[in-house]
C-alpha positions, 0 to 999 in steps of 0.5 A: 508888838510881836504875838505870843501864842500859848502853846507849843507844837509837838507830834501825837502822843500816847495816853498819859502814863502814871508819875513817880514819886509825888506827895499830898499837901496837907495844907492849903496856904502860901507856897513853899520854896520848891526844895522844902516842898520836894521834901514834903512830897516824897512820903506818897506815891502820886499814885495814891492821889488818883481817884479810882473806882473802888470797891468797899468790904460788906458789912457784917448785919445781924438780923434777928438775935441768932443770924448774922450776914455779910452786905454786898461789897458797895462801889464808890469813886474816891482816891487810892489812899482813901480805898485802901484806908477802907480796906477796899479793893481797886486797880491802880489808875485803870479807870480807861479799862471797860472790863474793870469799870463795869466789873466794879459798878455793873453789880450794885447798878442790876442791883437797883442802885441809880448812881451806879446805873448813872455810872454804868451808863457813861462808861458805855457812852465814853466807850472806855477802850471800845466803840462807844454803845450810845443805845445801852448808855441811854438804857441805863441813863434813863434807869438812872434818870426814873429814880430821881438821878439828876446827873443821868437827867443831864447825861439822858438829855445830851443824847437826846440833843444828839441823837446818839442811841436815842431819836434827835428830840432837843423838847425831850432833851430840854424837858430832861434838863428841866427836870434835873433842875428840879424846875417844870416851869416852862420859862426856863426855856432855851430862850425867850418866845419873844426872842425866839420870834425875833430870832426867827424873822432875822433868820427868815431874813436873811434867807429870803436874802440868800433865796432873792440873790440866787433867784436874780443871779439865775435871771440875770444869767437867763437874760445874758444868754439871750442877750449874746444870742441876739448880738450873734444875730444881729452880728450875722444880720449886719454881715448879710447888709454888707454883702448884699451893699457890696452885690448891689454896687456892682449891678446897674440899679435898672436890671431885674437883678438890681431891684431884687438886691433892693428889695434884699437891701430893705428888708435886712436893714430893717431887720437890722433895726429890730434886732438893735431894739431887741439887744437894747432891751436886753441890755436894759433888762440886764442893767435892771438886774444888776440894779437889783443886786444893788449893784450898776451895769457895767465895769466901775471906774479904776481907782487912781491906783488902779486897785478893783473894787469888791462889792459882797451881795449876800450875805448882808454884812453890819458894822460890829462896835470893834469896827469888824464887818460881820453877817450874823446867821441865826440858824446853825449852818454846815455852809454858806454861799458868799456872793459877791461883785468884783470890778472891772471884771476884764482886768481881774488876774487873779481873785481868791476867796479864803486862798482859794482861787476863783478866777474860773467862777468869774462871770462878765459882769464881775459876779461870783460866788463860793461856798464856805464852811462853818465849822464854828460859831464865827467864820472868817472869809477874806476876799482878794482880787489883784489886778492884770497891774499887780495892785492887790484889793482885800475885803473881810468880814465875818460869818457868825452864827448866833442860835447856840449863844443869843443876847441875854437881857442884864438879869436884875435882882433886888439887894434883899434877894442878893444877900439871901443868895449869898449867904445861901450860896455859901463859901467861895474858894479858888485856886488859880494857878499861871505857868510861864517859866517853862525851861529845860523840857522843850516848852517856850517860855510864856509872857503872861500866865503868872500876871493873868493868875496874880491879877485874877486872884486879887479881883475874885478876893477883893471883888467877890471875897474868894479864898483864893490860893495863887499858884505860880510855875506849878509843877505837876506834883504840886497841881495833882497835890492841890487838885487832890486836897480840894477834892478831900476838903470841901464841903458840901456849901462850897463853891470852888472855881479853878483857873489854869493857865499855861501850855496844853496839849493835845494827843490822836485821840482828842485827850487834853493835858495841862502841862506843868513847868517840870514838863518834858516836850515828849513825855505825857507822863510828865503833864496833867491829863483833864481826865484826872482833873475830870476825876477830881470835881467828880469827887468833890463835895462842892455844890458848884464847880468852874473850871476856867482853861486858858490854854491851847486845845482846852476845847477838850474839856467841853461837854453838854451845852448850858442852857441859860435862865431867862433874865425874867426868871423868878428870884424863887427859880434862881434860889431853888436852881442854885441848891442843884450841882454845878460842874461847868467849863469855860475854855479860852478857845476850842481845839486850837491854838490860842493868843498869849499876848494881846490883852494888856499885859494879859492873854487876850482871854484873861483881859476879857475875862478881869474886864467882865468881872470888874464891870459885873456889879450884880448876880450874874450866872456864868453862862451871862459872863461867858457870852461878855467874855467871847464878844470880847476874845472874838472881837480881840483875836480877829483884829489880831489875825488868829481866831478865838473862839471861847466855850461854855458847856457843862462838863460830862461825867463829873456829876453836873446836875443842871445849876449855873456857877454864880458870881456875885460880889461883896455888899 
C-alpha cells in the first residue's frame, strides 16, 4: 500500500489577509447543500465574525441627586458585529498591531483592572509586530497573577519554565501552576517522589553507561597504542637478530669477533622473547577490554552472504511491544554519543550513521562512534555498513527521551464519584470537521479525513453522549461561521472539543493555517489562520476547551506544557480542578509533515486516537489520553518510515487557567 501524507508543499507565505464576503449560521444543525448555504451567507461580512479588541462607550452614573459622570470606556474581546451592536470602538482585524492592542487595553490595566493587565502582559510576550519584551510581560503577569488572575498564573509560570525575562525557576513555575488551580497541596506535582526516584536511577543508569564505555574506549585506545609501540620494537628487535645470524655465518666461530657475535646473538634473542611476552600481554589486555564492551577481540566471522555485523555498545538499546529497538533517555538531551562495533573492520567500504559517513572514525577494532542530536522526544538513528563486496547491513533503533512524558498509573475512581463528575461537569459538545475533497486550488485531494471525522463523531456520540455537528469538505466561510457561533452560544457548564482534520500550512513566521476545501494553493487568505481559531476559544464562555489538529505543521498551536495529576490524586482535588478553564491542544505531530493513510482506513493519528477512546472505560483526563495516543502514533509511524511525534500542551493566550479536558463515557 502506498502512504499518503497530508499536506502539501508550498513557498512561504504572507500573514493571512481578511476574506470577502462570508455569513454567520444561525443554527447549529445538518449541513445544508453548499448553494442553499451560500445564499445564507451572503448578508455578513465574514469581517464581522472576527474577534477584535473592542472598546465599550462609559456609562453615564449619577452620584448623589444633582452630579451625573461619565465611566471610563471598559475593554473587552468579543466579534466585530458584537462591538458594533454595543456602540464600541475597534480597528477591523488589527489584533497584529502592538500600538493598537495596547492603546485598547493598556488604560483600563494602569488602572488596576487584572485581566487587561493579564492581557497587556501577552501582547508584550507575543511581541505583536516588534521583538517580543519577555521582562515587561512578566511584570504585568505577576500584577496580573497578585490579584487572583488565574490565566496570568499560567502565563507568569510559562516563563518561569522558560527562563524568558524572568530567572529559569521550574519550583516557582510548578507552585504558579498550582496556585491557578486553586490546589496547594504538594501532590500534584509533575510526577510522583517515587517515580521521580525510579526516573533518576534509570537515568543515572544509563549515564554510568555512557561514562564506563568512554572510560573503556579511552583505555582500550591507551592499550593499542602501547601495543603498536612494543610490535615496532620487537619488529626492530627481530631486524637486529638477523643481521647480527647473517654477521655471524661469515666469521669463523674461534676468532674474538665471532664469540662478540655470540654473545650479541644471546642477548637479542632474549630480547627477543621478552618483547614477544610483553605484546602477548598487551594483547590480552586488549582482548579483556573488548570483553568489557561486551564484545570478542578480533574480527567476527563473515556471514554466508558476506554481510558485517554491527553491535551498538551505548546506549543500551530494549525491545518496545511494536518490536522496534529503542534507548530510552530520562533527562532531556541536546545530543547524544551513539557507540558502536562493526566487523570485519578490514573489509568496511563504507559505514554511514543517520547518511553521514564515518568510515574516517573507524578504529582497527571496528569501534566508532557519532554524535547525534535530539531535536525531539523520539530520535531515530539508522546505521549502515556495506562491505568491500557491495553487501549492505542496516541497524535501527530509536533514541527517546521520557522526562516530559513518564508512564502514568490508570487513575481509578468510584462509580458514586463519576456520576457526581459528570453531572458536575456538565454538557459536551463537539464539532468535527474532515476535509478530503480538495479540487481546483492546487491542493491534492486526501483519502481519509471525511472517514476520521465521521467514525470519531459517532464514537464521542455514543460512547460519551457529545452533541456532535460533523462537518465534511468545509469551506472556509462555513469553519469561521461554525467556530463564530460557538463562541457566541456556549455557556459557562460546557465543554466543547474541535477535531480538524485536513491540510495545513505553515508561513516564515512559524504561523499556522487550517485550509478549507475552497482554498487556493498561493493565497493565504483563502485558509483559516489558528490565530483566528486561537481568537475564538479565547471568547468562548466553555469552561473546558480541546482543540484535536490532524493536520501537517499543527505543532504551531502548541503552547505551555500540561502538567499531569498524579493517579492517587484526591476524588475532592479532581472535582475542585475540573471547575477551573481548560483551553488544551493535542496536535497529530509538531512541525512537520504527517501520514494521511496508515491506520485502517484511518490517518495513523485518528486510529490511534478512536482505539484510546473505545478502550477508555473510566475517567480519564487528556494529558493520560494523550500519552496512549503518541506510544501508539510513534510506534505506527516508524514502522511506516516517516516519524510522528503528537503533543499535548496548553494553548497560550486563550484564558487557560490550569484544569485538564476530561473524557468520561456514558453510565
Amino acid at each position: 500500500m502506498s502512504l499518503e501524507i497530508s499536506c502539501h508543499p508550498s513557498p512561504l507565505l504572507q500573514r493571512l489577509l481578511t476574506g470577502t464576503a462570508a455569513a454567520l449560521l444561525t443554527v447549529v444543525g445538518a449541513l445544508s447543500p453548499q448553494p442553499a448555504m451560500a445564499k445564507r451567507v451572503d448578508r455578513v461580512q465574514v469581517d464581522e465574525l472576527y474577534v477584535v479588541d473592542c472598546l465599550l462607550p462609559g456609562q453615564i452614573r449619577q452620584l448623589g441627586g444633582s452630579m451625573t459622570y461619565l465611566s471610563a470606556r471598559r475593554p473587552i474581546r468579543t466579534t466585530a458585529k458584537d462591538c458594533e451592536i454595543r456602540g464600541g470602538e475597534y480597528v477591523a482585524f488589527d489584533r497584529a498591531n502592538y500600538a493598537t492592542a495596547l492603546k485598547t487595553w493598556l488604560p483600563a490595566a494602569q488602572g488596576g483592572d487584572a485581566e487587561a493587565m493579564n492581557y497587556v502582559g501577552e501582547i508584550y510576550e507575543q511581541g505583536l509586530g516588534l521583538e517580543p519584551d519577555y521582562e515587561l510581560a512578566a511584570h504585568w503577569f505577576k500584577q496580573a497573577a497578585e490579584k487572583g488572575n488565574s490565566s496570568a498564573m499560567i502565563n507568569l509560570g510559562s516563563l518561569y519554565e522558560a527562563g524568558r525575562g524572568v530567572p529559569q525557576d521550574s519550583t516557582t513555575a510548578l507552585n504558579w501552576y498550582r496556585r491557578a488551580s486553586g490546589l496547594k497541596d504538594a501532590k500534584l506535582e509533575l510526577v510522583t517522589e517515587e517515580e521521580e526516584l525510579r526516573r533518576r536511577s534509570q537515568e543515572q543508569e544509563n549515564i554510568e553507561l555512557r561514562n564506563q564505555v568512554t572510560r573503556l574506549k579511552g583505555d582500550l585506545d591507551q592499550a593499542r597504542s602501547e601495543l603498536d609501540r612494543r610490535r615496532s620494537a620487537l619488529e626492530n628487535s627481530r631486524q637486529q637478530l638477523e643481521q647480527t645470524r647473517q654477521q655471524l655465518a661469515r666469521i669463523e666461530r674461534e676468532s674474538a669477533e665471532g664469540q662478540d657475535a655470540m654473545r650479541r646473538l644471546a642477548q637479542l634473542e632474549s630480547e627477543v622473547g621478552e618483547r614477544e611476552q610483553a605484546v602477548r600481554s598487551s594483547q590480552t589486555n586488549a582482548d579483556q577490554l573488548l570483553a568489557q564492551l561486551g564484545i570478542g577481540g578480533g574480527d567476527a566471522p563473515v556471514s554466508a552472504e558476506g554481510a558485517a555485523s554491527i553491535s551498538v555498545l551505548s546506549p543500551k538499546l530494549k525491545t518496545t511491544r511494536a518490536g522496534v529497538l529503542a534507548a530510552p533517555l530520562f533527562g532531556s538531551l541536546p545530543s547524544y554519543q551513539v557507540i558502536g562495533r562493526v566487523q570485519p573492520a578490514g573489509r568496511i567500504a563504507s559505514l554511514k550513521v543517520n547518511n553521514v559517513e564515518m568510515l574516517d572514525k573507524l578504529d582497527p577494532d571496528g569501534l566508532f562512534s557519532a554524535d547525534i542530536a535530539l531535536p525531539a522526544a523520539e530520535t531515530p538513528v539508522r546505521i549502515e555498513a556495506t562491505t568491500q563486496d557491495g553487501v549492505q547491513t542496516i541497524e535501527s533503533f530509536l533514541i527517546t527521551q521520557q522526562s516530559n512524558t513518564p508512564a502514568l498509573a490508570k487513575r481509578v475512581t468510584s462509580r458514586v464519584f463519576e456520576r457526581r463528575m459528570r453531572s458536575d461537569l456538565g454538557n459536551f459538545h463537539a464539532l468535527v470537521v474532515g476535509n478530503n475533497d480538495y479540487s481546483g486550488g492546487g491542493f491534492a485531494p486526501l483519502k481519509t479525513a471525511v472517514n476520521d471525522a465521521q467514525t470519531i463523531g459517532k464514537v464521542l456520540k455514543d460512547r460519551y453522549g457529545y452533541k456532535v455537528t460533523t462537518v465534511t469538505n468545509a469551506s472556509r466561510i462555513e469553519l469561521i461561521a461554525r467556530l463564530s457561533e460557538l463562541s457566541t452560544t456556549l455557556k459557562g457548564n460546557d465543554n466543547l472539543l474541535v477535531y480538524y482534520a485536513g491540510h495545513g500550512q505553515i508561513d516564515s513566521r512559524n504561523k499556522g493555517y487550517w485550509v478549507p476545501v475552497d482554498g487556493r494553493e498561493n493565497d493565504p487568505s483563502t485558509w483559516v489562520s489558528t490565530d483566528i481559531v486561537n481568537d475564538f476559544i479565547g471568547v468562548m464562555a466553555a469552561k473546558h476547551v480541546l482543540v484535536i489538529a490532524d493536520s501537517c505543521y499543527s505543532g504551531v498551536l502548541s503552547g505551555s506544557a500540561i502538567r499531569p495529576i498524579p493517579a492517587d490524586a484526591k476524588e475532592e482535588d479532581l472535582l475542585f480542578v475540573s471547575r477551573v478553564k481548560a483551553r488544551t491542544v493535542l496536535t497529530s505531530g509538531g512541525l512537520q509533515p504527517i501520514l494521511d493513510e496508515g491506520g485502517n482506513n484511518h490517518s495513523v493519528f485518528a486510529q490511534a486516537f478512536l482505539t484510546a477512546l473505545q478502550q477508555n472505560d473510566s475517567l480519564v483526563e487528556g494529558y493520560r489520553l494523550y500519552q496512549d495516543v503518541a506510544e501508539m502514533v510513534t510506534q505506527r509511524s516508524i514502522v511506516l518510515g516517516l516519524m510522528q511525534t503528537p503533543q499535548y500542551t496548553a494553548l497560550k493566550h486563550v484564558g487557560h487557567e490550569g484544569s485538564e479536558f476530561f473524557f468520561l463515557p456514558k453510565a
